[in-house]
VMD Tcl script that builds the backbone (N, CA, C; Angstrom):
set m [mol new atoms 228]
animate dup $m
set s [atomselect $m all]
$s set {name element resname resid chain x y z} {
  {N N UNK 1 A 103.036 89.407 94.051}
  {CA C UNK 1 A 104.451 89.173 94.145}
  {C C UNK 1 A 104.685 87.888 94.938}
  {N N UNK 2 A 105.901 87.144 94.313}
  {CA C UNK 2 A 105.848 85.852 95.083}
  {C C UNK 2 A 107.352 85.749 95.670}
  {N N UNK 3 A 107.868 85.257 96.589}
  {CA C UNK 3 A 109.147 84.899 96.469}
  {C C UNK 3 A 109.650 83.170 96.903}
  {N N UNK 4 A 110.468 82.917 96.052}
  {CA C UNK 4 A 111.066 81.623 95.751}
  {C C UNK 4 A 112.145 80.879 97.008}
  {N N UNK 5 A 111.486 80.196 97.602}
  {CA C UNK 5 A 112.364 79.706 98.837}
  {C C UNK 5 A 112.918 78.363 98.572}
  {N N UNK 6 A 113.788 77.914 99.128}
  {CA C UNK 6 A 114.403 76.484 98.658}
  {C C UNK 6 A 113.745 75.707 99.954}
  {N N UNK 7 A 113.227 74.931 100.564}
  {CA C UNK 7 A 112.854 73.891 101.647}
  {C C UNK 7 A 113.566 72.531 101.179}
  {N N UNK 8 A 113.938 71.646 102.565}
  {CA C UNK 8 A 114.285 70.239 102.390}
  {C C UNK 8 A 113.508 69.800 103.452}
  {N N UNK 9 A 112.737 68.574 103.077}
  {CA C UNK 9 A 111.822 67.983 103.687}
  {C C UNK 9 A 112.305 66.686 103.825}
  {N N UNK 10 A 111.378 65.681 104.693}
  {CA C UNK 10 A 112.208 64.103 104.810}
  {C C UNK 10 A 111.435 63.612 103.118}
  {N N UNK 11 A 111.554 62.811 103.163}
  {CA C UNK 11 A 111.364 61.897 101.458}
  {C C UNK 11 A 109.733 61.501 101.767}
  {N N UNK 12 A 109.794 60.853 103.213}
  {CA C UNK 12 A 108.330 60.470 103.081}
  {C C UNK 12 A 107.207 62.008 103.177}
  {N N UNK 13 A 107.316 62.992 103.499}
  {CA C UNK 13 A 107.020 64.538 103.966}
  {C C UNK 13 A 106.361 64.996 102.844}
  {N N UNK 14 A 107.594 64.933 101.564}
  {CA C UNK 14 A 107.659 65.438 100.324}
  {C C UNK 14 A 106.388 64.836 99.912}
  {N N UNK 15 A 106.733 63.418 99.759}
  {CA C UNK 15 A 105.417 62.624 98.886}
  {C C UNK 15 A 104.307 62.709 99.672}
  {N N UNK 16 A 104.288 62.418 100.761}
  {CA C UNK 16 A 102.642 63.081 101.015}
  {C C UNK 16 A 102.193 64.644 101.123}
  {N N UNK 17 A 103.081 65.761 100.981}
  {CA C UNK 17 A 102.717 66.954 100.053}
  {C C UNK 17 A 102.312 66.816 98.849}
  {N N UNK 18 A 103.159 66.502 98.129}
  {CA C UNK 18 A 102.873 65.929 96.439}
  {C C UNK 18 A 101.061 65.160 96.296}
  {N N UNK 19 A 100.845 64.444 97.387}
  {CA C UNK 19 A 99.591 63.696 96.865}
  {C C UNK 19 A 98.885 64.560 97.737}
  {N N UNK 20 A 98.799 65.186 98.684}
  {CA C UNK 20 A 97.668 66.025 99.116}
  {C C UNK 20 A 97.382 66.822 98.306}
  {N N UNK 21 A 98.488 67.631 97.973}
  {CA C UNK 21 A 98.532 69.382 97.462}
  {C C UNK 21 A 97.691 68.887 95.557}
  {N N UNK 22 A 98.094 67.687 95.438}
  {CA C UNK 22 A 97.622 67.527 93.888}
  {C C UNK 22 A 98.660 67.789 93.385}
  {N N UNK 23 A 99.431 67.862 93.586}
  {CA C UNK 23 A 101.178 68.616 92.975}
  {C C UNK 23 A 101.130 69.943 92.543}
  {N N UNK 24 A 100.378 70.420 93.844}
  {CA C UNK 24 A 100.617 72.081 93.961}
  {C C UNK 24 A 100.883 72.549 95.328}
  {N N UNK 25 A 102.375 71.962 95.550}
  {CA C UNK 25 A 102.791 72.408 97.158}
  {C C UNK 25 A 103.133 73.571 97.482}
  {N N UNK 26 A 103.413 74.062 96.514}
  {CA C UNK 26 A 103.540 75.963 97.170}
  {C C UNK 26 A 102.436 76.439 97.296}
  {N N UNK 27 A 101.593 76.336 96.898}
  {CA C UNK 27 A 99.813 76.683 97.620}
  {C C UNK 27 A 99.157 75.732 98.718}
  {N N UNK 28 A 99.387 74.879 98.782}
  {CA C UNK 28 A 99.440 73.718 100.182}
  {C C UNK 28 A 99.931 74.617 101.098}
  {N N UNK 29 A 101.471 74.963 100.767}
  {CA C UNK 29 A 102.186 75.622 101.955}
  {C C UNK 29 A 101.551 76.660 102.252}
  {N N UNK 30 A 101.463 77.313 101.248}
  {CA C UNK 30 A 101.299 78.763 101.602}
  {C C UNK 30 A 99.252 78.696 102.505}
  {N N UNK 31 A 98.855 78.100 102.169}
  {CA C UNK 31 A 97.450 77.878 103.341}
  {C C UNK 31 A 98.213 77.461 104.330}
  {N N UNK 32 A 98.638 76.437 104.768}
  {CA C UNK 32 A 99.077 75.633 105.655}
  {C C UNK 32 A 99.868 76.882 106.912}
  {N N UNK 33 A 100.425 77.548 106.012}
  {CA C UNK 33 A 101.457 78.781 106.591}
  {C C UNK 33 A 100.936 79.670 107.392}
  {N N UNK 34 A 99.604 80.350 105.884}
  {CA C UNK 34 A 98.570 81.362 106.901}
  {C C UNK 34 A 97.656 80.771 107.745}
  {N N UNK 35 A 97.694 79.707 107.906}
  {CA C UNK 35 A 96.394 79.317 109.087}
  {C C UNK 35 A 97.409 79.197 109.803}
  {N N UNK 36 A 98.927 78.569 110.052}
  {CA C UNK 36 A 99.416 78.867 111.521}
  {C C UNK 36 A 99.903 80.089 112.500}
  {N N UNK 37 A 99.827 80.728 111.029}
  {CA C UNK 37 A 100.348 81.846 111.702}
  {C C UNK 37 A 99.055 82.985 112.290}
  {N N UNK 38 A 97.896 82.524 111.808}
  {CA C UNK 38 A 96.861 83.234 112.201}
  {C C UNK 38 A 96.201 82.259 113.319}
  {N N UNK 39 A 96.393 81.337 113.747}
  {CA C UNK 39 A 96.288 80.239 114.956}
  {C C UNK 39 A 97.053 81.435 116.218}
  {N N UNK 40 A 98.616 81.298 115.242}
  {CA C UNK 40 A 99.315 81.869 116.603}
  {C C UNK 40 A 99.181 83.760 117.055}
  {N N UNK 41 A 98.140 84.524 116.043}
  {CA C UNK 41 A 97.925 85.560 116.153}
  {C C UNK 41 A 96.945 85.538 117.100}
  {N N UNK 42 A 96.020 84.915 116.557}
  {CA C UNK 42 A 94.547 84.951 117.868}
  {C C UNK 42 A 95.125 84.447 118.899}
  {N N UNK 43 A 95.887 83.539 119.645}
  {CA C UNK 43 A 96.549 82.839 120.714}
  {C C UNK 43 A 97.016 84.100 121.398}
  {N N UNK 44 A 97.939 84.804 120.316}
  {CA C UNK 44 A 98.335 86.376 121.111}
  {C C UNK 44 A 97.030 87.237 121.293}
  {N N UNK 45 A 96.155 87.690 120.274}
  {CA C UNK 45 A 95.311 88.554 120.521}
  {C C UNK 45 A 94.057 87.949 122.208}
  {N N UNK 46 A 93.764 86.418 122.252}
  {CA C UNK 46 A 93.363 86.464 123.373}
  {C C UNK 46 A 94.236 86.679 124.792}
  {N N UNK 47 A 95.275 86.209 124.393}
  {CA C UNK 47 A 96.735 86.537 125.454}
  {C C UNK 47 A 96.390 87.637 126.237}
  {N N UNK 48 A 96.629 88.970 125.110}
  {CA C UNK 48 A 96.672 90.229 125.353}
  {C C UNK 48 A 94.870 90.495 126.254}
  {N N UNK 49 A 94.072 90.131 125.550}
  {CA C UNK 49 A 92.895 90.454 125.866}
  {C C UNK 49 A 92.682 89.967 127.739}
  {N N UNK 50 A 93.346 89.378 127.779}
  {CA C UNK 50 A 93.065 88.201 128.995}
  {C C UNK 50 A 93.976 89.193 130.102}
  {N N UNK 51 A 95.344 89.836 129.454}
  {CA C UNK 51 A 95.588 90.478 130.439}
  {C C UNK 51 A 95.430 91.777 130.464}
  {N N UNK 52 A 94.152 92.264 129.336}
  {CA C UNK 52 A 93.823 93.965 129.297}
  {C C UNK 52 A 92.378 93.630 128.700}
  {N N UNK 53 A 91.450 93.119 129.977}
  {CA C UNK 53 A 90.128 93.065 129.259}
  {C C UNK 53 A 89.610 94.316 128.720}
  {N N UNK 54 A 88.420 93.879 127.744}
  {CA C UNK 54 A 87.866 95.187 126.954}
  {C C UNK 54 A 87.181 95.725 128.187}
  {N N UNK 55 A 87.031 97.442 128.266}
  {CA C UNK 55 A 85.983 97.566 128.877}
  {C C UNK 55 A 84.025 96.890 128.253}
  {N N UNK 56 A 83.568 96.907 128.930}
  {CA C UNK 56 A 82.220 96.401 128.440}
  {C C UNK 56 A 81.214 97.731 127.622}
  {N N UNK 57 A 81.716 99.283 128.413}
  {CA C UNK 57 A 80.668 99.978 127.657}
  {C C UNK 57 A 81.743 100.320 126.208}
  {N N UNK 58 A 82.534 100.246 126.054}
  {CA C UNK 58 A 82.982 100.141 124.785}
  {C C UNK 58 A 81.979 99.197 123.645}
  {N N UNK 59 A 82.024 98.120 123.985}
  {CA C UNK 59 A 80.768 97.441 123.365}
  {C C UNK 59 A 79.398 97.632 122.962}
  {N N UNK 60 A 79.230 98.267 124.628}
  {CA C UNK 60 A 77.779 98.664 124.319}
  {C C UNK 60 A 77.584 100.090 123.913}
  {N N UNK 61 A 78.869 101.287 123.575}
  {CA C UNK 61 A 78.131 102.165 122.757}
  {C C UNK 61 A 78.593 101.560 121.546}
  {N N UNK 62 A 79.136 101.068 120.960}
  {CA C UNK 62 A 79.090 100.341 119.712}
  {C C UNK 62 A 78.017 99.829 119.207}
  {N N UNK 63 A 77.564 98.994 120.160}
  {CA C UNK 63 A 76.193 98.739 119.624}
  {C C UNK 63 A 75.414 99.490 119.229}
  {N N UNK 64 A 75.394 100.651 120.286}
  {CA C UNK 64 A 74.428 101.667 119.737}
  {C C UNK 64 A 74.215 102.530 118.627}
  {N N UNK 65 A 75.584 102.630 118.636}
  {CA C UNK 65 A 76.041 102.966 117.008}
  {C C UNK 65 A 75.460 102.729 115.761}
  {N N UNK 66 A 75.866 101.437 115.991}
  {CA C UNK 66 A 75.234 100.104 114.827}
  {C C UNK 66 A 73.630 100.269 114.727}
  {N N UNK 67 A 73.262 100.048 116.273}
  {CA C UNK 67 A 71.964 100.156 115.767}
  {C C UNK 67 A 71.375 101.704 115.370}
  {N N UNK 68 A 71.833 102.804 115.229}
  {CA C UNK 68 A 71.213 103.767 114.880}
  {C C UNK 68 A 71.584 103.383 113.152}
  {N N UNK 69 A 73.222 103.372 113.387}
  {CA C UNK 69 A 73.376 103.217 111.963}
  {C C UNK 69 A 72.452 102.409 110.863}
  {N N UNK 70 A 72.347 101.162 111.385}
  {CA C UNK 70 A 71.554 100.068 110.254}
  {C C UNK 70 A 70.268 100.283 110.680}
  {N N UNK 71 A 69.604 100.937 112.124}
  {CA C UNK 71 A 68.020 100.813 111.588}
  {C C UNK 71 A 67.305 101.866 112.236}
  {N N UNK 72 A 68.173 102.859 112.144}
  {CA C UNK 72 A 68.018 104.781 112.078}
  {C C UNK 72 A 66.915 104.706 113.315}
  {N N UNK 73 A 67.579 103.966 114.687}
  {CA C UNK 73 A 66.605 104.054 115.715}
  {C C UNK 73 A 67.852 103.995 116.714}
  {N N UNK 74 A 67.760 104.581 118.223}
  {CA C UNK 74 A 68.593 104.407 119.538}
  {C C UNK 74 A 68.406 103.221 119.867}
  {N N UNK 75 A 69.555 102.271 120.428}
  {CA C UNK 75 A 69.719 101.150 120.913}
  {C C UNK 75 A 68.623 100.985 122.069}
  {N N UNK 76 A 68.285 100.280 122.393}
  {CA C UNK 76 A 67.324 100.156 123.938}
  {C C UNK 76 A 68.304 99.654 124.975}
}
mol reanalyze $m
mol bondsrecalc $m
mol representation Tube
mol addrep $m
C-alpha cells in the first residue's frame, strides 16, 4: 500500500532529486526517509539505554542459551 503526498521543494532541490534518484524520487525519498528515521530511533534506543543500562547477566544467560541451543553444549 502506498500513499500519495504532494511536497514543494526549492527548483534547485527538485533537479538534483531528479538526477540522483534516476527519476525515481519517491523511492529516493522513501530510503532517504527510512534511514532518518531509523538514525533517530537508535539515537533514542541508545538514549534510553544510557539512562536504564542492560543488566550484564541478562546477556550472559543469553549466551548460554545460544550456546546450548546452536552447539547442544553449556556455555563455559
Amino acid at each position: 500500500m502506498a500513499t500519495r503526498l504532494k511536497i514543494t521543494l526549492p527548483d534547485l532541490v527538485a533537479e538534483k532529486l531528479r538526477a540522483a534518484s534516476g527519476n525515481s524520487p519517491s523511492e529516493y525519498i522513501a530510503r532517504a526517509v527510512i534511514r532518518l528515521m531509523m538514525d533517530e530511533d537508535l539515537r533514542r534506543l541508545a538514549d534510553f539505554e544510557t539512562r536504564n543500562p542492560p543488566d550484564p547477566q541478562v546477556y550472559r544467560d543469553s549466551d548460554a542459551i545460544t550456546e546450548e541451543v546452536l552447539f547442544g553444549r553449556a556455555a563455559e
